[in-house]
N, C-alpha and C positions, 0 to 999 in steps of 0.2 A: 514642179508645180502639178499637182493635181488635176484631170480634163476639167472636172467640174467648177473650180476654180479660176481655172482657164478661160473657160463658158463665161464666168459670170463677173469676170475683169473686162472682158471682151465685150459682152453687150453695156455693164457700164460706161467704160472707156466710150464706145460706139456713140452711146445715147448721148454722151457730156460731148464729145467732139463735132457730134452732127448739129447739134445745137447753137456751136461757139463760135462757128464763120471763121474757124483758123485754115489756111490754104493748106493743103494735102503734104510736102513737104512740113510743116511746122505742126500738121495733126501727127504725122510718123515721132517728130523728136517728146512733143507730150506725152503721146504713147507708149515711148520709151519709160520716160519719166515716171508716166502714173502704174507703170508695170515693176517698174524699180520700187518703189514705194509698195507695196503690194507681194512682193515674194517674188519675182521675177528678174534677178539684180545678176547676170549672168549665168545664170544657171546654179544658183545657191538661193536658198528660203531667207527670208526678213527675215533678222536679227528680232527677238521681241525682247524686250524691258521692261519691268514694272515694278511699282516699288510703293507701300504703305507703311501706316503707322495707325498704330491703336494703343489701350491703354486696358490694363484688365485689372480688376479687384485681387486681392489676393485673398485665400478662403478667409484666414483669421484677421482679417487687417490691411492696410497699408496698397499700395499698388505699384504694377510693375508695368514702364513703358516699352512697346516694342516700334521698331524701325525697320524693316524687314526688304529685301530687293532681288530680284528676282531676275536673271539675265539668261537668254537663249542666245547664242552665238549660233551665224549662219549654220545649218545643215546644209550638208551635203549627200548623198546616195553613201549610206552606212557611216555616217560618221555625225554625233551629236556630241556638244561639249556644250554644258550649264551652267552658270554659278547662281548660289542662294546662298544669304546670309543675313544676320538681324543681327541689330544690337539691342541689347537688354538692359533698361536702366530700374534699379530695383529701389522703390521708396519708403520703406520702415515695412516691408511684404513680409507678412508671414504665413508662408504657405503650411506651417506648420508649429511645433515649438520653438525657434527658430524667428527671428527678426533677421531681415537681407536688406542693404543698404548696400552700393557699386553699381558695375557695370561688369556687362559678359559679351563678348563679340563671338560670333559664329559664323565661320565661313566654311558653304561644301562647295568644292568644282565636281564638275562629274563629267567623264571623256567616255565615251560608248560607241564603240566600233566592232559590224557587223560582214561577215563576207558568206559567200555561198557556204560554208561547212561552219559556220560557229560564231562567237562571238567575243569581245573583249568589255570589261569595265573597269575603270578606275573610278575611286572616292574617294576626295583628299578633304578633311576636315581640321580644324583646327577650332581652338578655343582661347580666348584671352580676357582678363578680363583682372578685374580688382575687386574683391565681396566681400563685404565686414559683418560679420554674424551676432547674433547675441542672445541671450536667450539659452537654450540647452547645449549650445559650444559657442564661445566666448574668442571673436579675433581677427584679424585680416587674414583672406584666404588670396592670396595671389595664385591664380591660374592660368596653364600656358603647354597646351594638352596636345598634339598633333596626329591625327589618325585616319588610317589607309588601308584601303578597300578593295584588294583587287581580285575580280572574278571572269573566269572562263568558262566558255561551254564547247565544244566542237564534234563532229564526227567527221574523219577523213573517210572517202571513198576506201572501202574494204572494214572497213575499223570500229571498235565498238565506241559508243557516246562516250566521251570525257568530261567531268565537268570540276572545278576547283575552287574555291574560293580561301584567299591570306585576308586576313583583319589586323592589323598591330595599330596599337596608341603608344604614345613615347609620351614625356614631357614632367612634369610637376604641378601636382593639387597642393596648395597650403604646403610649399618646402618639401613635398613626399610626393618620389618616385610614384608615379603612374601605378608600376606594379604593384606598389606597396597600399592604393587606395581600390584598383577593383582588377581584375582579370584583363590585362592589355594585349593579349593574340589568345587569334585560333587559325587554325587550318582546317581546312576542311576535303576531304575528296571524295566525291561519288563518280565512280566506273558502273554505269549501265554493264549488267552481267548478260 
């Protein structure tokens, strides 16, 4: 928890308990409570959640629903893990020549861990979903896409900066290998010279 945060749970807390005629024992367990509530739940940050829905025109027509969610699991000192994902319900949308009719689900987690010389990230996505086209390609496209993120950066004491990043997608667009519809890896490495 942040001083400032600290500060300002503190004189909250203070101001509500000084208020409430709760006896000094049962002010400490509320305190506890409205610090828990708050980021303060043994030494770990509030989990946050949140999660909407909207609806947007599509350029030529038709419209596409979203449902979208949003999750931060506790932080710890160098350690964040997230998930975000929407589902996509498509209603005669035609974002171009092309009419989309289905559903697409997307889920990323994302794990990010830091120490004194470097850092780690993973991205794990995935896609699913059933979209029937029509218009300038004609047909069910069942998809079922899964792709992984992972990057590093570090310098060890003595040592020159490292930094890496692997991307790969696996799975099948409309019966067709991944590879077979766009570019599914790269690698990447930059060595500070």
């Amino acid at each position: 928890m942040t001083p400032l945060r600290a500060l300002a749970l503190t004189v909250i807390a203070l101001s509500t308990l000084a208020a409430c005629g709760v006896n000094p024992a049962d002010s400490g367990k509320v305190w506890r409570s409205v610090t828990r509530t708050l980021g303060d739940g043994g030494g770990h940050e509030q989990a946050l959640s949140a999660s909407f829905s909207f609806e947007v025109d599509c350029e030529n027509g038709g419209e596409a629903e979203l449902e979208a969610l949003f999750d931060l699991d506790d932080e710890t000192a160098g350690h964040l893990a997230a998930v975000f994902g929407y589902q996509i319900r498509y209603d005669e949308c035609q974002p171009d020549d092309n009419t989309l009719d289905g559903q697409l689900d997307y889920d990323a987690t994302v794990v990010a861990d830091a120490t004194d010389s470097g850092g780690l990230l993973t991205v794990r996505t995935t896609y699913q979903g059933l979209v029937t086209s029509t218009g300038e390609t004609n047909g069910s496209c069942e998809i079922d896409v899964v792709g992984t993120l992972d990057a590093a950066a570090y310098e060890a004491p003595g040592e020159e900066f490292h930094a890496q990043v692997d991307a790969t997608y696996s799975g099948t667009i409309c019966g067709n290998d991944v590879d077979e519809v766009f570019s599914a890896s790269a690698d990447i490495d930059a060595d500070d010279a």
